[in-house]
C-alpha positions as CSV (number, residue, x, y, z in Angstrom):
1,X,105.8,81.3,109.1
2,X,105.5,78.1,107.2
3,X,105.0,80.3,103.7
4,X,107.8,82.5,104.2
5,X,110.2,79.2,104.0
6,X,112.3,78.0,101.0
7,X,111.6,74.3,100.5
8,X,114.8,72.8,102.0
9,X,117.6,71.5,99.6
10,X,119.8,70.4,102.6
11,X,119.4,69.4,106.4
12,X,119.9,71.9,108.7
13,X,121.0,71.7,112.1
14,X,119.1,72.6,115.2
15,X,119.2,76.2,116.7
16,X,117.6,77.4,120.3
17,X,116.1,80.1,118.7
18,X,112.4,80.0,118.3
19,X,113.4,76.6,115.7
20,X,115.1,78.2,113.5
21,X,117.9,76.3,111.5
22,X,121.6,76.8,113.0
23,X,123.5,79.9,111.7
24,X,126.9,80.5,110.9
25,X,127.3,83.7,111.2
26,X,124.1,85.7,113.5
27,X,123.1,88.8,112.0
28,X,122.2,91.4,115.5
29,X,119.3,89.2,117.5
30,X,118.3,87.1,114.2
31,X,119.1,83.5,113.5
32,X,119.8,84.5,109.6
33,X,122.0,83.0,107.6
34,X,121.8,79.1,107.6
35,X,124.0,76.0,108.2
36,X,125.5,74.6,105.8
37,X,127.6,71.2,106.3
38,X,128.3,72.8,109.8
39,X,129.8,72.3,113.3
40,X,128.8,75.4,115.2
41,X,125.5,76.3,116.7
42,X,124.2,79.6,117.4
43,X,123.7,79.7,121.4
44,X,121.0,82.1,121.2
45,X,118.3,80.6,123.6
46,X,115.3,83.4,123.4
47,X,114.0,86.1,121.3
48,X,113.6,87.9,124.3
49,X,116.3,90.1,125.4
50,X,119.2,88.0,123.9
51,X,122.4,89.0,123.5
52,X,124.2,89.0,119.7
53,X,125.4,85.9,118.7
54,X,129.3,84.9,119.3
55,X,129.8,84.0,116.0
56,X,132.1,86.2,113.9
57,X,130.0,89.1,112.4
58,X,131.0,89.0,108.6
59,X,128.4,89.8,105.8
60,X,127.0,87.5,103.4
61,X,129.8,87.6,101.0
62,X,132.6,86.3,103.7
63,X,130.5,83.7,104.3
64,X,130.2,83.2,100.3
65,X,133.6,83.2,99.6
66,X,134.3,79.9,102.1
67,X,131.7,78.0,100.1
68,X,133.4,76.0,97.3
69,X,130.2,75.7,94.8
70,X,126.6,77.2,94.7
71,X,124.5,75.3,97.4
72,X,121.1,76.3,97.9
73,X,119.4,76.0,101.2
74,X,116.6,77.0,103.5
75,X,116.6,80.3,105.2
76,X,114.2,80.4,108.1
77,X,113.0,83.8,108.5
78,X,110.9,84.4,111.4
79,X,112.6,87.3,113.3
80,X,110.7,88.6,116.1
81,X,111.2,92.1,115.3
82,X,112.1,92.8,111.2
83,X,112.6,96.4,110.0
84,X,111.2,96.7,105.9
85,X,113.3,100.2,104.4
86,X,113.4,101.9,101.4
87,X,116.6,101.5,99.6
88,X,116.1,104.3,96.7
89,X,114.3,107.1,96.4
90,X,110.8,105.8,97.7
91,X,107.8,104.6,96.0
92,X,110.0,101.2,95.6
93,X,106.7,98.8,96.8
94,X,107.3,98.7,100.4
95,X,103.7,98.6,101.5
96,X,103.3,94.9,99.2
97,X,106.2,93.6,101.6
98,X,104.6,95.0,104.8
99,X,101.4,94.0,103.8
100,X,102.8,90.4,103.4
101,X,104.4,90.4,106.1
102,X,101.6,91.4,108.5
103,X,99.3,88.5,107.5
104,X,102.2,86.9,110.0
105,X,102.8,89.8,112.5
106,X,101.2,91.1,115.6
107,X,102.5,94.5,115.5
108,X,103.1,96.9,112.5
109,X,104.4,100.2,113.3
110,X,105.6,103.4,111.2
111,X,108.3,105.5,112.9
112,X,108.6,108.6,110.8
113,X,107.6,110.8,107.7
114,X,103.7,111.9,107.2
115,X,101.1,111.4,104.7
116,X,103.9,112.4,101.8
117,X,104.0,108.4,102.4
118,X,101.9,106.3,100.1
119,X,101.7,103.1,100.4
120,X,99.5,101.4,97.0
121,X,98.4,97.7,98.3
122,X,96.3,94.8,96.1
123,X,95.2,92.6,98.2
124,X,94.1,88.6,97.2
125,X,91.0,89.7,95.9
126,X,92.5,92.3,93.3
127,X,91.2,95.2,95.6
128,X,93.2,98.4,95.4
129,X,94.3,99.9,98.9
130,X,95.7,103.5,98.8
131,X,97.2,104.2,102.5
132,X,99.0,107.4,103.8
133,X,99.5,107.6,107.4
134,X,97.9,103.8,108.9
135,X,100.4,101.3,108.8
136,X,99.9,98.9,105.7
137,X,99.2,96.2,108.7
138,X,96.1,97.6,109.2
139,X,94.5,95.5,106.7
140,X,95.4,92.1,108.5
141,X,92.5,92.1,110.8
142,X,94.9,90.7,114.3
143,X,97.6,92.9,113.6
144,X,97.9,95.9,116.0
145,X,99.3,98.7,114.6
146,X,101.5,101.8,115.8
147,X,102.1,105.2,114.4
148,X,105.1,106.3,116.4
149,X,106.4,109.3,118.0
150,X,108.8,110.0,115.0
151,X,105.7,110.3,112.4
152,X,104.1,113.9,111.8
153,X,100.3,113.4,112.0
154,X,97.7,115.6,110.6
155,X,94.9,114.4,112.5
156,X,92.0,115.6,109.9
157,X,93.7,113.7,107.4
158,X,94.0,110.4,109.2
159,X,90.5,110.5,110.5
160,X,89.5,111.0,106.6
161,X,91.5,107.8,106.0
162,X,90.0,105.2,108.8
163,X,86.5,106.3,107.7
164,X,87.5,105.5,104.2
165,X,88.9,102.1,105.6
166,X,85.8,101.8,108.0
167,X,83.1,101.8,104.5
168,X,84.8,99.4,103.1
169,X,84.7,97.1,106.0
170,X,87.9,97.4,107.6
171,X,87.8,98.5,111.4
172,X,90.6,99.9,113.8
173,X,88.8,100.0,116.7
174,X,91.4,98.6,119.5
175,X,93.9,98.0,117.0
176,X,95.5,101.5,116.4
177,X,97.8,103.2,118.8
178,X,98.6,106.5,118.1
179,X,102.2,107.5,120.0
180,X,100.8,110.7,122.5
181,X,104.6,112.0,121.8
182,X,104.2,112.1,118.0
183,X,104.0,115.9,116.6
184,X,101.0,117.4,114.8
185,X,100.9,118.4,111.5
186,X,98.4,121.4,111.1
187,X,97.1,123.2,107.7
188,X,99.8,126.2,108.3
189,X,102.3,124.0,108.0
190,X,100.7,122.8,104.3
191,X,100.7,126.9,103.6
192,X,104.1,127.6,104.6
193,X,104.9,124.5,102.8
194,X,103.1,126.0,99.5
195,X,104.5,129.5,100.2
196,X,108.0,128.4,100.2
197,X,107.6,126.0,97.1
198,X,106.6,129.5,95.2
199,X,109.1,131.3,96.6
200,X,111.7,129.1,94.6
201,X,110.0,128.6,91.5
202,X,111.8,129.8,88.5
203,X,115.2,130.2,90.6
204,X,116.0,126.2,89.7
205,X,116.0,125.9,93.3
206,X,112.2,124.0,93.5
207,X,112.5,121.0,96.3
208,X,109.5,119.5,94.5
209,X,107.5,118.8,98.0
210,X,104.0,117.0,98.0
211,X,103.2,120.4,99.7
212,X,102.2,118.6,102.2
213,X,103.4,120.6,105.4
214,X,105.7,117.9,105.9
215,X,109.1,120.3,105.9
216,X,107.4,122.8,107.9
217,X,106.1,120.3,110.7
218,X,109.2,119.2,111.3
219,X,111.0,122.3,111.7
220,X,108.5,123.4,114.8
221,X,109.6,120.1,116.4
222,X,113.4,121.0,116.0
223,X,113.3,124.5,117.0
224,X,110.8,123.5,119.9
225,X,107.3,125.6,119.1
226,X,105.3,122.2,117.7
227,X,102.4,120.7,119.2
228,X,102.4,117.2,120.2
229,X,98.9,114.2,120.1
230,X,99.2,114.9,124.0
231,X,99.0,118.5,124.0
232,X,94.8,117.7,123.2
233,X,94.2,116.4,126.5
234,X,94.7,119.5,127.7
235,X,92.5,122.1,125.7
236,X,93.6,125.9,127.3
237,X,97.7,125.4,126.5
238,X,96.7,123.4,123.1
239,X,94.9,126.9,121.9
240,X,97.7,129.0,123.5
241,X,100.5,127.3,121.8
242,X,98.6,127.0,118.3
243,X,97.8,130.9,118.5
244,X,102.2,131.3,119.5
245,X,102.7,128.8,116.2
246,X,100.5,130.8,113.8
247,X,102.2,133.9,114.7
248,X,105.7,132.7,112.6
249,X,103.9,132.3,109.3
250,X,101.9,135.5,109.8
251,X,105.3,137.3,110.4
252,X,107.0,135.5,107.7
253,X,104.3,135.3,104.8
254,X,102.2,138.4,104.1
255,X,98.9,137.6,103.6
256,X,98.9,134.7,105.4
257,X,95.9,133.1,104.5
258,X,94.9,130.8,108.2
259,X,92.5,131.0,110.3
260,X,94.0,129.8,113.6
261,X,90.7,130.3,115.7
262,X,88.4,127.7,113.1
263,X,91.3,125.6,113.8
264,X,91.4,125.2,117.1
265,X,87.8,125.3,117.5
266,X,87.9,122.0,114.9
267,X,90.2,120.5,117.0
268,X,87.7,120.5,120.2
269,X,86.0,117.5,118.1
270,X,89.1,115.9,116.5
271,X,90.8,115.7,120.1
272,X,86.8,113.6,121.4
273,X,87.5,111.2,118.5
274,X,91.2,110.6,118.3
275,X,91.6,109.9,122.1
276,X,90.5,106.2,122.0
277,X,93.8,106.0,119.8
278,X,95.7,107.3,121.8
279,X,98.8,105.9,124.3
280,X,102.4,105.5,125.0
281,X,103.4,103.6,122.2
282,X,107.2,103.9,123.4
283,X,105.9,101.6,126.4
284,X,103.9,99.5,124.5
285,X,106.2,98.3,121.9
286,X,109.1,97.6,124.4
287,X,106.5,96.0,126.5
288,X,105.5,94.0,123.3
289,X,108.9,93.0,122.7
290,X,109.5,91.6,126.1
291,X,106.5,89.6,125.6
292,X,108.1,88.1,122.2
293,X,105.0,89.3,120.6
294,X,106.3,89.6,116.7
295,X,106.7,93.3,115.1
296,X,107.0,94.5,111.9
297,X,108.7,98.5,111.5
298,X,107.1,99.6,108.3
299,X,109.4,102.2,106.6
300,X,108.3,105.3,104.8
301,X,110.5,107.3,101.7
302,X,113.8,106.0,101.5
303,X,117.2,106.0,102.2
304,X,118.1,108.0,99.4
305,X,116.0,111.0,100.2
306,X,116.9,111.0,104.5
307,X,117.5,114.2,105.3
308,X,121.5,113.1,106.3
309,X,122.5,110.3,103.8
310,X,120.2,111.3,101.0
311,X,120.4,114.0,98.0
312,X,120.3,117.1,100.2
313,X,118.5,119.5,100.0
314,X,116.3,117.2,98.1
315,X,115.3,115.1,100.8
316,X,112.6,114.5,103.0
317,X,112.5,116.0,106.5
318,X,112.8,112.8,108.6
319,X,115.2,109.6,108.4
320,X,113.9,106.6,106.3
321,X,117.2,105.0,107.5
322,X,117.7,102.9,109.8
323,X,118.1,105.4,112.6
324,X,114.8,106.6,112.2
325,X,113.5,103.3,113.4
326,X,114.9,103.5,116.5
327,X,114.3,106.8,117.0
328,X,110.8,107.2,115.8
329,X,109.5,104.4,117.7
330,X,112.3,103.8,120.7
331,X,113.0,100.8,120.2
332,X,116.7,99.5,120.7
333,X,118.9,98.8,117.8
334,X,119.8,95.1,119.8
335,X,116.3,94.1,119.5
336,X,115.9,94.6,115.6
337,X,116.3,90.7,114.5
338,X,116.2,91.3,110.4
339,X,116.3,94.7,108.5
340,X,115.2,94.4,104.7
341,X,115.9,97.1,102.2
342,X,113.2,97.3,99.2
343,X,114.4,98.2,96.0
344,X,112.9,98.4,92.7
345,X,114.6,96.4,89.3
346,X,115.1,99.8,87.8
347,X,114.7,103.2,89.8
348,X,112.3,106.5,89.8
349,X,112.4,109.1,91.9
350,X,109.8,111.9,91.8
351,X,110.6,115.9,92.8
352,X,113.5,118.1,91.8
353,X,117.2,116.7,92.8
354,X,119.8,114.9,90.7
355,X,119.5,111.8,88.9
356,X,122.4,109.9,87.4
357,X,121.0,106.4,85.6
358,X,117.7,108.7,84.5
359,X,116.4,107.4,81.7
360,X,114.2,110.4,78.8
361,X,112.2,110.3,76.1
362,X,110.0,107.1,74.7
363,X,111.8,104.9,76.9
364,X,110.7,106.5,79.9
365,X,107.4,107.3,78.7
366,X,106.8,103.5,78.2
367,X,108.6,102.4,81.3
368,X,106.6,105.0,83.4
369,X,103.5,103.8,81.8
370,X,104.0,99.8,82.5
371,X,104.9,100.3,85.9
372,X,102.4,102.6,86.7
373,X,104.8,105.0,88.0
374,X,102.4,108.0,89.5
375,X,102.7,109.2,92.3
376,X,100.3,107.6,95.7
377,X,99.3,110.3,97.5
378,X,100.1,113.1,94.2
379,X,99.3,111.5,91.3
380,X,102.4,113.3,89.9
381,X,104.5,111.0,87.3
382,X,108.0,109.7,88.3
383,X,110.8,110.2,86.9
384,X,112.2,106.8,85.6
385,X,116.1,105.1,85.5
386,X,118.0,102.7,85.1
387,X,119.3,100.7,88.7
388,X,122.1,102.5,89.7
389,X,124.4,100.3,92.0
390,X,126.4,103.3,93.3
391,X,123.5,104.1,95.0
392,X,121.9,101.2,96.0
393,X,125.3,99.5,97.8
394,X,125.8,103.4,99.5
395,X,121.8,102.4,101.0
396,X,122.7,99.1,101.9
397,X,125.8,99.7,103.6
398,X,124.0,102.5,105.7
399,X,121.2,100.5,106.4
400,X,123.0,97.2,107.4
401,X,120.8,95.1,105.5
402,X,120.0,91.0,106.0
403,X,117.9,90.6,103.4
404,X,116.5,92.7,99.5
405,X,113.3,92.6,98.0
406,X,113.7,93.4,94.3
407,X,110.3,94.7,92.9
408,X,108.3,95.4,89.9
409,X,111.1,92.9,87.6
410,X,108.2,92.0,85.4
411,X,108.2,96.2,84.2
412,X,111.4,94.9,82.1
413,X,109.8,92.2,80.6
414,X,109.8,94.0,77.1
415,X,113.6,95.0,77.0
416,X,116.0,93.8,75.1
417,X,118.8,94.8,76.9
418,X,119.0,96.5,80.7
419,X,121.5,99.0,81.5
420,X,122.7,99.2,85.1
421,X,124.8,102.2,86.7
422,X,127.7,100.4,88.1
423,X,130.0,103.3,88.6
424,X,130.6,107.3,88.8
425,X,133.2,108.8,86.9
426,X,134.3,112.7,86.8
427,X,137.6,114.3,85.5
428,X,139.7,113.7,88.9
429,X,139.0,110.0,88.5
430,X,135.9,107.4,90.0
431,X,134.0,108.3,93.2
432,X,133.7,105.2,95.5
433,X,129.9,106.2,97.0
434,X,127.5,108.3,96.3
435,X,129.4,112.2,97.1
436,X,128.0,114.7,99.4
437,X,128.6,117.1,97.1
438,X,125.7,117.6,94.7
439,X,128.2,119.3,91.8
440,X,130.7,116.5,91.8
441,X,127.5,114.2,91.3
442,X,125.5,116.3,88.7
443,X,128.3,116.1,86.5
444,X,129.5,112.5,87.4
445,X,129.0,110.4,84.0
446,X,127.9,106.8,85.2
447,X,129.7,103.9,83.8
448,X,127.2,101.2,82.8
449,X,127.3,97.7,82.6
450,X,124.2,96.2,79.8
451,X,122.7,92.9,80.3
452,X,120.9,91.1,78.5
453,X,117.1,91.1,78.9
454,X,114.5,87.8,78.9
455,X,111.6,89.3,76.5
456,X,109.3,87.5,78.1
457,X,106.2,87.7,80.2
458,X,107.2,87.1,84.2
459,X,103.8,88.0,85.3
460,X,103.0,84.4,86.4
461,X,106.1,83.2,87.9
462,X,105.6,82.3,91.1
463,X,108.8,80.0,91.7
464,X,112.7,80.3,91.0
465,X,112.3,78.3,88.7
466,X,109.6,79.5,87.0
467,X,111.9,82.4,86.0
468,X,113.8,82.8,82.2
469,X,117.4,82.2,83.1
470,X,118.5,86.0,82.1
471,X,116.1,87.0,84.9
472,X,118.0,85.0,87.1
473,X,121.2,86.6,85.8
474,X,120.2,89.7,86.4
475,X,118.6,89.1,89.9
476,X,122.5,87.5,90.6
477,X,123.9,90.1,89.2
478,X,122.6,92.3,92.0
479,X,123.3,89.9,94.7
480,X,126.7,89.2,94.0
481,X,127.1,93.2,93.7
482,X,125.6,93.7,97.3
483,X,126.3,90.7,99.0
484,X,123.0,90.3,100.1
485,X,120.3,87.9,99.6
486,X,117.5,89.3,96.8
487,X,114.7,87.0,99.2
488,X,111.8,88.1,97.6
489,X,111.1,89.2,93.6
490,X,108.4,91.1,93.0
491,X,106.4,89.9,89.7
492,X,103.3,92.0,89.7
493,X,101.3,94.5,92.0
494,X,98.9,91.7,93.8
495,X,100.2,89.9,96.9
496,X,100.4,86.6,95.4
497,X,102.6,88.2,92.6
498,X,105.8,87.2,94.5
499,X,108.9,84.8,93.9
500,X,111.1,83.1,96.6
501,X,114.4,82.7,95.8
502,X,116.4,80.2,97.6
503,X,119.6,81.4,99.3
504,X,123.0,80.3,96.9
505,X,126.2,80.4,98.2
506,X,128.6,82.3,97.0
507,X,125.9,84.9,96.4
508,X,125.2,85.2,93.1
509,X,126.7,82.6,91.8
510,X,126.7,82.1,88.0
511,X,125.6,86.1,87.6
């Protein structure tokens, strides 16, 4: 993965594993964090099956703190398995990553959420790619991709999208796999979905769903009454169990407005076209992974809307965390190599749910307009903030991050200064993470730290270098925050619109 590299700045040494420079301190399976001036080798031998390395498992900033000036250095990244999350509230630019990712990657495969998840792609061309349930891999032409068993499909939906792909020249024939375990999303579950959303308007209680049956699918796969992709090879039960699943929303809605027997009859046809698809992906992917064939776990939401860590109720229905990977696709959390968490230079969120850095008025109006901030698969306008730290450290701690991709910087081009949420404070004194309890953090005030901006266009930078030095301040300012490495800097929305940014130790140095 030649153009994933930094250009080197000092010599490594030599590591067993698949070339890679030595590493001080191994991060799960990958060979991470480089050599510098060192003694001690990593003894890792395969990508296959190998065990954690024996070196002492301290973050980023231990290993910072033993440096005794800034040194930048190549970080090989070429982890056979690499996990891409959302670190905020979604919409953050994941599908960019993935999709540059893939161009190197065999396999890319989604492990949970629906087509709530929109992924907004450019690819070299300047072509616009809008994608809701197929991985973002799907437009690498080798790459094989997998929806798991932890993603909610609604089958007319996704069979909309790959014709849509199909017109515009981009087959999946033999390249999607479709888990046989994963559990179908029907139209009731979009009415119940609906129906509930009216039942809490006006009360201040609104979750703000896409109303997409997303909720609702989910719930008949925890109290057992879903349908699952394999439940069409067998025809008889499918209808029986759809007619037993209808029956709660008829009982619970009046006027329930869904006509179970067009549905099933519909999905006589759907069931003919979507076999080819699908397979035991659970197999396949550990199979895969035996193999050292290379895979790529595309995340969908984020961290800050899971349905455990996030701002509950206002969540999603799934885990966008790092549990949901392994989970969602069964996969085994010693064969994820490098997990990167994907985080915007500011923040947005979109739905109901409490926002502490969020930013009104002409401020927002502007931001929301330069970034483009509507919604993928609504349309509906985000709400726009400030980068709140609180949050962001709370998301990387959970997630166990190796590496951050910081998008959309170029949006602040204009500003003067930037604010940034470094803190929560309420009457009893600060809160050290993001609370639990949605009262204590509605009425948090956030303490904020300003910066200085660059007023400048960043639109064309494609080097460190090539960045204003405030930019870099603020890009340190983060790392030194996190203790993670900010690897890749978003400057625009097409693929090429990306900045490498060699590893310093002590991260962050001169922030």
């Amino acid at each position: 993965m030649a153009s994933l590299l930094l250009s080197p700045t000092v010599t490594p040494t030599t590591c067993s594993r698949r070339g890679h420079a030595a590493c001080q301190y191994s991060t799960r399976m990958g060979c991470l964090r480089p050599a510098v001036e060192l003694k001690r080798t990593c003894s890792i031998a395969s990508t296959r099956r190998a065990p954690p390395c024996s070196a002492p498992r301290r973050g980023l900033r231990a290993a910072a703190s033993a440096a005794p000036a800034r040194v930048e250095t190549e970080e090989p990244f070429d982890p056979q398995i690499v996990v891409v999350l959302g670190m905020q509230w979604g919409d953050e630019g994941k599908g960019k990553l993935v999709d540059i990712l893939a161009q190197k990657y065999e396999i890319v495969a989604r492990a949970q959420g629906g087509a709530n998840a929109g992924h907004t792609i450019y690819d070299t061309e300047g072509n616009k790619w809008k994608l809701h349930l197929l991985p973002s891999g799907i437009l690498n032409p080798k790459a094989k991709c997998v929806i798991g068993n932890g993603v909610v499909v609604h089958l007319p939906s996704l069979l909309e999208e790959i014709e849509g792909m199909e017109a515009r020249g981009v087959s999946v024939e033999g390249r999607l796999f479709i888990s046989s375990r994963a559990h179908l999303l029907f139209d009731l579950h979009k009415e119940i979905d609906g129906r509930r959303e009216e039942e809490l308007a006006g009360t201040g209680k609104e979750i703000g769903t896409t109303r997409r049956g997303i909720g609702p699918a989910y719930a008949s796969k925890a109290i057992r009454n879903g349908l699952r992709v394999g439940d069409l090879a067998h025809p008889d039960a499918f209808a029986a169990k759809l007619r037993a699943l209808a029956l709660d929303g008829q009982r619970r809605f009046a006027d329930f407005d869904y006509d179970v027997e067009a549905e099933i009859a519909s999905y006589r046809a759907i069931a003919a076209r979507i076999a080819p698809y699908v397979s035991d992906t659970v197999h396949a992917l550990n199979e895969w992974a035996d193999e050292g064939r290379s895979i790529l776990v595309e995340g969908a939401n984020a961290t800050m809307l899971d349905l455990d860590f996030g701002t509950y109720p206002y969540v999603t229905s799934s885990n966008p965390s790092i549990g949901g990977v392994v989970v969602g696709l069964g996969l085994a959390p010693r064969r994820l190599g490098a997990t990167i968490g994907v985080a915007k230079a500011y923040t947005t969120r979109v739905g109901a749910g409490p926002y502490p850095t969020e930013i009104h008025g002409e401020l927002a109006d502007t931001l929301r307009e330069v970034g483009a901030e509507y919604g993928t698969t609504t349309g509906r306008p985000r709400r726009v903030g400030w980068l709140d730290m609180v949050a962001l450290r709370y998301a990387v701690r959970i997630n166990g991050l190796t590496h951050l991709n910081l998008t959309k910087l170029d949006v602040l081009d204009g500003l003067k200064e930037i604010r940034v949420g470094v803190g929560y404070r309420t009457p009893e004194g600060d809160l050290p993470t993001v609370p639990a309890d949605l009262e204590t953090l509605e009425r948090a005030e956030v303490v904020w730290e300003t910066l200085p901006g660059w007023q400048q266009d960043i639109s064309k930078a494609r080097t460190w270098e090539d960045l204003p030095e405030n930019a870099k301040k603020y890009v340190r300012f983060i790392e030194s925050r996190l203790g993670v490495h900010v690897k890749w800097i978003g400057v625009g929305p097409g693929r090429e619109a990306v900045v490498l940014k060699p590893l310093e130790l002590p991260v962050g140095a001169r922030s």
